[in-house]
N, C-alpha and C positions, 0 to 999 in steps of 0.2 A: 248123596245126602245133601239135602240144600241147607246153607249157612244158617238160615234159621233152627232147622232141627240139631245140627253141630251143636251150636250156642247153648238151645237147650237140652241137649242132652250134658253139657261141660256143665250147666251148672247144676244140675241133678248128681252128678258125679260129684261135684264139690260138696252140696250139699250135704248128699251120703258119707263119704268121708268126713266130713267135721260129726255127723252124727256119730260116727262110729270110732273116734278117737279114743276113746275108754274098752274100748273092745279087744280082742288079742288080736285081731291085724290089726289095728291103729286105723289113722287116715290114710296115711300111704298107700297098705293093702287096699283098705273098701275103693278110694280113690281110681285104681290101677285096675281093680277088678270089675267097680263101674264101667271106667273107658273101655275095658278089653273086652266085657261081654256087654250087658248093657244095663243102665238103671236100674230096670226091673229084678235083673239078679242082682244086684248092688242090694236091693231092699230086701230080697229071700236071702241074703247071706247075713245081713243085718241084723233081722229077727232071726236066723238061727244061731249066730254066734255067741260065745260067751264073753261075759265082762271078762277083763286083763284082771291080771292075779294083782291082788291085794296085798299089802305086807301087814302085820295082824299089828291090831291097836297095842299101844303102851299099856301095860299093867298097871301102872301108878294112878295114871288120871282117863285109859278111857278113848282117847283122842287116837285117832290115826298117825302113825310115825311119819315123819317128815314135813309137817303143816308147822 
């Protein structure tokens, strides 16, 4: 693989990862799984995953706990 498709593939990887930080692999996983198989499955894993579990809004006011 020549330096230029590295490079661009690391930053597809990075990319994917920060997309996927609300996801239930986080960045790390999509991150790891970019590099280990490649972008393209980075982005099928992406649109298949589900968001990260939610903790359910406050009663009172409505708002998300923890904000």
């Amino acid at each position: 693989m020549t330096p230029a498709l590295f490079a661009i593939s690391l930053v597809l990887s990075c990319l994917i990862g920060y997309l996927g930080r609300k996801k239930k692999l986080g960045f790390w996983g999509f991150l790891f799984a970019s590099l280990l198989l490649t972008p393209l499955i980075g982005v099928l894993l992406l649109i298949v995953c589900k968001p990260a579990d939610q903790p359910p809004p406050c009663e009172q006011c409505g708002q998300p706990r923890g904000t």
